[in-house]
N, C-alpha and C positions, 0 to 999 in steps of 0.2 A: 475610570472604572473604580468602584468603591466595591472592597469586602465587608460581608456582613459578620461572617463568619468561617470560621474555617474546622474541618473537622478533626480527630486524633491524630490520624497519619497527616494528613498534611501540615499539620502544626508539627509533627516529627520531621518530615522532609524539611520544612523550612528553617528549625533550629540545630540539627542533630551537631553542629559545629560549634556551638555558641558554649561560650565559656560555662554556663550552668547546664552545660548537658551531659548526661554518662557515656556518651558516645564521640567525646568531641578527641578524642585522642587517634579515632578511626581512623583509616588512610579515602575509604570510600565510599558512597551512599549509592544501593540499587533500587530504584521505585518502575516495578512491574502492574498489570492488570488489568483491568478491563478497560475497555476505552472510554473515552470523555468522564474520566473518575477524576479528574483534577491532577493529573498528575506533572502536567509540563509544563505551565504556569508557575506553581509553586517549585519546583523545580529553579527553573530559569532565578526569578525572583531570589532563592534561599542562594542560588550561585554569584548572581552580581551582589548579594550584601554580605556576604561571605569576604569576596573579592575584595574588595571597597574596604572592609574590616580590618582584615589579616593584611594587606598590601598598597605600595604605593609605586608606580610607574611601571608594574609589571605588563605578562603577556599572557593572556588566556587564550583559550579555543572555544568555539559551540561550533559545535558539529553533526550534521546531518544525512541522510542519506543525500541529497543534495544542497546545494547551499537556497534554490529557491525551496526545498521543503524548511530548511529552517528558518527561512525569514519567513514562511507560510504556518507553520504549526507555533515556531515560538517567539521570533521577534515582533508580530503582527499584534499580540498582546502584550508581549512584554515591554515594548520600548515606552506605549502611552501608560502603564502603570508607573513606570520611572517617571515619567516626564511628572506624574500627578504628585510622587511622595517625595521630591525634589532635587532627585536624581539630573544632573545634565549630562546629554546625551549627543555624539556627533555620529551621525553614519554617513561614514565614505563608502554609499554604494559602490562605484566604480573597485574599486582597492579591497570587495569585502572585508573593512575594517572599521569597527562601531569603538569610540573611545569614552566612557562612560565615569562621570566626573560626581563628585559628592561631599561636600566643608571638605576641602584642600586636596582631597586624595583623588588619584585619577589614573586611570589603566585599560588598557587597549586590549580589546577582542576581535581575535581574526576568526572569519566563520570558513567552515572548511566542510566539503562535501566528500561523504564517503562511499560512492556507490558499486565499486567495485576493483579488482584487484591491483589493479595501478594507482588509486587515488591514494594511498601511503605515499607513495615518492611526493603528493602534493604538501606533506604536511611534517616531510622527513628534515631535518637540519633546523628547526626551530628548539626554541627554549619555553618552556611554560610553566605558571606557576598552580594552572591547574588547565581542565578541561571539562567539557559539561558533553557527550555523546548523548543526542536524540536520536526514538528510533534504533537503538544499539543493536538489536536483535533482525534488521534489515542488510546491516554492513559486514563487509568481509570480515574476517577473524585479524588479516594483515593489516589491515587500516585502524582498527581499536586496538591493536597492541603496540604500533607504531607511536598513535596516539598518546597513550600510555607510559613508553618508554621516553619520548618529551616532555613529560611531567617532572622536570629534577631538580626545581625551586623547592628550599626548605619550605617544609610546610604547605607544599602542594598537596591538593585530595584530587579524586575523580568522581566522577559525576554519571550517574548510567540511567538511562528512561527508557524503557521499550514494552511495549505488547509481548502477550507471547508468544512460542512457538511450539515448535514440537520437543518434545521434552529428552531429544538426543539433538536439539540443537548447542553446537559450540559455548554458545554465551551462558545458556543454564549449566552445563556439565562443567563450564572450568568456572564461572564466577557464580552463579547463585548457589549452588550447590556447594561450591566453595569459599562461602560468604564470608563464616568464621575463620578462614583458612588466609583468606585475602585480607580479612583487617575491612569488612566491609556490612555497613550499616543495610539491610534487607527491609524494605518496606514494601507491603503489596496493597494495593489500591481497590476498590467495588465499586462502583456507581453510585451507595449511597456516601464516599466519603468527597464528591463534589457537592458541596450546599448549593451550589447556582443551578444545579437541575430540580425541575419541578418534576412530580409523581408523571404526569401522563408525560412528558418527556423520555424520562425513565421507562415507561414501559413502551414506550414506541422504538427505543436501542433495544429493549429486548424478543419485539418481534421483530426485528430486524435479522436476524440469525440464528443459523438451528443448525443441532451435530458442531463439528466439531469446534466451529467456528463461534457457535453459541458458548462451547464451551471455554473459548479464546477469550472470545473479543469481550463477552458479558459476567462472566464468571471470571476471569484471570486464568484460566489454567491449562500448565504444560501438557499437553495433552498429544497424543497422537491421533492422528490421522487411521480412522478404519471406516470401513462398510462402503455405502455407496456417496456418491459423491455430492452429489444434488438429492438428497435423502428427503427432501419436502417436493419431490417433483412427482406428480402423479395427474390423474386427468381431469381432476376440478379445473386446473390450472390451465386449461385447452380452451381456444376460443375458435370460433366462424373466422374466413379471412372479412375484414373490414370492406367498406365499399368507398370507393374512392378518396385512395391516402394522398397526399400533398406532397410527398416523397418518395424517392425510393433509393435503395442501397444494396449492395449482394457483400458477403462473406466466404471466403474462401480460404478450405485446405485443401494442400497438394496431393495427389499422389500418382504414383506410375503403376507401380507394383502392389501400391498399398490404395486405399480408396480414397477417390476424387471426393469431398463435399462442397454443395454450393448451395446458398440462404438468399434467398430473396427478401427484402424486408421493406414494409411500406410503413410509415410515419402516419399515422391517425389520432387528433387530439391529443396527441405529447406522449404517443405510446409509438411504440417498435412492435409491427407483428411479422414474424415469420411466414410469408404468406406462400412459399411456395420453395421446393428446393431439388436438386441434382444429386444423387448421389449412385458415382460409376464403381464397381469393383471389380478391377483386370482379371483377380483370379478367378472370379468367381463366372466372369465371363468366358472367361479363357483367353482374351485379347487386349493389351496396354495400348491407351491412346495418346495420340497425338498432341501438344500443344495447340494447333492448328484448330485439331477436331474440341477440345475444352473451348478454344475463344466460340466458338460455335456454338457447343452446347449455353455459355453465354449467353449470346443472340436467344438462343430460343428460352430460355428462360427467362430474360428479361420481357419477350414479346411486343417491342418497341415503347416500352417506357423509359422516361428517361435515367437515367442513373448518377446519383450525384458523385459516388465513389464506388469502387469494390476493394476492400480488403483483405489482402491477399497476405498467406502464409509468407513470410521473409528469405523463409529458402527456394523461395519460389522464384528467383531471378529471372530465369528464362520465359515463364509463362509470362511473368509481373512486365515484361517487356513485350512481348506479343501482346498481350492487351491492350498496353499503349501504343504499338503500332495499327492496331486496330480501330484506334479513337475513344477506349473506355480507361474512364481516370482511376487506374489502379493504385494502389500505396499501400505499402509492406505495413506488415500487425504489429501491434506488441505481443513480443512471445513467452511474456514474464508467466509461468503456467498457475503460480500457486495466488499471486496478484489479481490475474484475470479469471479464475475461480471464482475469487471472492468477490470481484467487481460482478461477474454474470451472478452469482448468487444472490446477490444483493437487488440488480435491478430483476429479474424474474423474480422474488419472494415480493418486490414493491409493487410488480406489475408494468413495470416501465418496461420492459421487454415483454413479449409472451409467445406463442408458439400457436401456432394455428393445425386444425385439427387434421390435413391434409399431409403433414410434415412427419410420415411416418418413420423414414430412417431416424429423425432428431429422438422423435420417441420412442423410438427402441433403443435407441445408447442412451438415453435419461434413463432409462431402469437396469443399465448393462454396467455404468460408468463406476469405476469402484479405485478406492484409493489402494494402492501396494503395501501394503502390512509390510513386507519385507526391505521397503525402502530405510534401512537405518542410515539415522542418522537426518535426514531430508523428509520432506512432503511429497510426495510423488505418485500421479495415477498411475493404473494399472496401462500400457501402451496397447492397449485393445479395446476396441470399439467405442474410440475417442475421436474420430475423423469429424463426424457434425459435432461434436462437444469442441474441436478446437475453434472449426469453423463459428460458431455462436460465441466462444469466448474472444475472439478478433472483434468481433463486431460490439461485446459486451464493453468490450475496451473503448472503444473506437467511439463511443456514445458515450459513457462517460467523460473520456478525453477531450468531449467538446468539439468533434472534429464538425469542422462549418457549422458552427453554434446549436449545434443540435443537442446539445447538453443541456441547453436554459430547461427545455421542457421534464425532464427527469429533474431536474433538483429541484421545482417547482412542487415534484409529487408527495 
């Protein structure tokens, strides 16, 4: 990979340590913003020559929400940019440990995944002489301070990259917000300070997202979460069901007391349409059903097609095994709620999913579905009349995730 150029911030991120900078006395450097703005690259990059500069035989960290997103987001680039400005490089897969060599000096990076409240213990009783966190704004608050407090090499910095969030999230209130306070270099990144994107690139990220996630992911900004949720959903957006898809799939949320949704979905030329769906509400019946009676309503919704999966709500144990003893290959969601938001937001505004005009409960919680203003602190809808919004966001997942390659045709679009 050859740079042509590089823009102000990024030339800051990649020197701000460097004996001729006014910043080099810092303990930390945070680079926020919109996505695909150059930020992790130059990042990674300013970390190993930093490393390499200041140190000889030590121990670093790069750290991610998992260790396959870090070798996915930044050692996938970064290691052949090493290899090209003559960097030697060893990666001990097995051992996550990369030892990265340069005229005489050489020093070992262990990569560590941070995805949740235990993965501290992974990374507790090491020594380091600094740490690069990817992604920071995804990771517990325990696992970045743990982090943190293993930094006790003279002359150790840290290193912080993430998108943003909601602007009572932890990472902004105790370190951006307390940049100056921390001893810690703030750099915010825009789309236009990656030079490797071309104009109609750029504007294809920016129809990409709308509300508040527009305001996240294209803009940088902390922003809260308000109004309705899928704020670009309305009835342009409604199609005829297709005629004979090549696939089919259902999505499912539970409920007893609360309401059952169920999504039929048939595959047509690399699209997802919502061709047909279930949705039961005990109260409003007066009557809660059975496990029994749900594989049923199943059956008739399916109406002898076949079904390559259904994806079922995760608390749904009991049903999730009545299906399989019934012979339908069911498999628990991802129930990541603000994740899978943003993955169904993405593919419904690209069109890789769509909604058929039949699918009247879906659309009435598209116009119902509203984020909780009062959620401080967190992302959070409103828990009413989100039963099909969950059920579509399983399935939104479940398609991007690639489940039985059904992802080739969306990333295609």
């Amino acid at each position: 990979m050859r740079f042509e150029t590089f823009s102000r911030t990024q030339l800051s991120a990649l020197t701000w340590w460097s004996d001729s900078s006014p910043y080099r006395g810092l303990d930390a450097v945070i680079c926020d913003g919109a996505v695909r703005s150059g930020k992790t690259l130059c990042m990674g990059l300013s970390f190993v020559c930093w490393a390499t500069r200041r140190f000889e035989g030590q121990r670093f960290a790069l750290c991610g929400r998992t260790i396959g997103s870090i070798r996915r987001n930044l050692l996938s680039a970064l290691l052949p940019v090493l290899g090209d400005i003559g960097f030697s490089v060893e990666d001990r897969v097995s051992k996550n440990q990369i030892t990265i060599g340069y005229r005489g000096h050489s020093n070992i990076f262990y990569l560590f995944g941070g995805k949740d409240e235990s993965s501290q213990a992974l990374i507790q009783g090491v020594t380091l002489a600094g740490a690069l966190l990817d992604e920071t704004a995804l990771m517990p608050r325990s696992f970045v301070e743990q982090t943190c407090a293993r930094c006790s090499v003279a002359g150790s910095k840290l290193w912080f990259n993430c998108n943003p969030e909601s602007p009572w999230h932890w990472f902004y209130t105790e370190w951006i917000a307390k940049a100056e306070e921390k001893r810690a270099l703030y750099l915010h990144f825009d789309l236009d300070d990656n030079p490797a994107l071309s104009r109609a690139v750029i504007a294809r990220y920016r129809a990409m997202f709308s509300g508040v996630f527009y305001r996240r992911f294209i803009l940088g900004e902390w922003v809260a979460a308000e109004g309705r949720v899928y704020d670009f959903f309305d009835e342009t957006l409604l199609r005829d069901e297709p005629e004979e898809c090549t696939a089919y799939a259902m999505s499912c949320d539970y409920g007893t007391a609360n309401p059952f949704s169920l999504g039929l979905w048939g595959l047509k030329d690399g699209v997802w349409y919502r061709v047909a769906e279930y949705y039961y509400d005990s109260r409003r019946a007066g009557r809660q059903k059975t496990d029994a009676e749900y594989v049923r309503a199943v059956a008739r919704l399916a109406a002898g097609r076949p079904l390559r999966y259904i994806v079922v709500d995760p608390s749904a144990a009991s049903f999730i095994q009545a299906l399989r003893r019934a012979g339908y290959p069911a498999v628990k969601a991802d129930n990541d709620v603000c994740s899978g938001i943003r993955t169904a937001a993405d593919l419904l505004r690209s069109g890789a999913l769509v909604i058929c005009r039949g699918c009247g409960d879906a659309i009435r919680e598209f116009g119902l579905y509203c984020w909780d203003g009062g959620a401080v602190g967190r992302d959070a809808p409103v828990k009413q009349n989100d039963h099909a919004m969950d059920d579509i966001r399983y399935f939104a997942v479940s398609v991007a995730g690639g489940r039985d390659g059904f992802a080739a045709a969306w990333a295609e679009r």
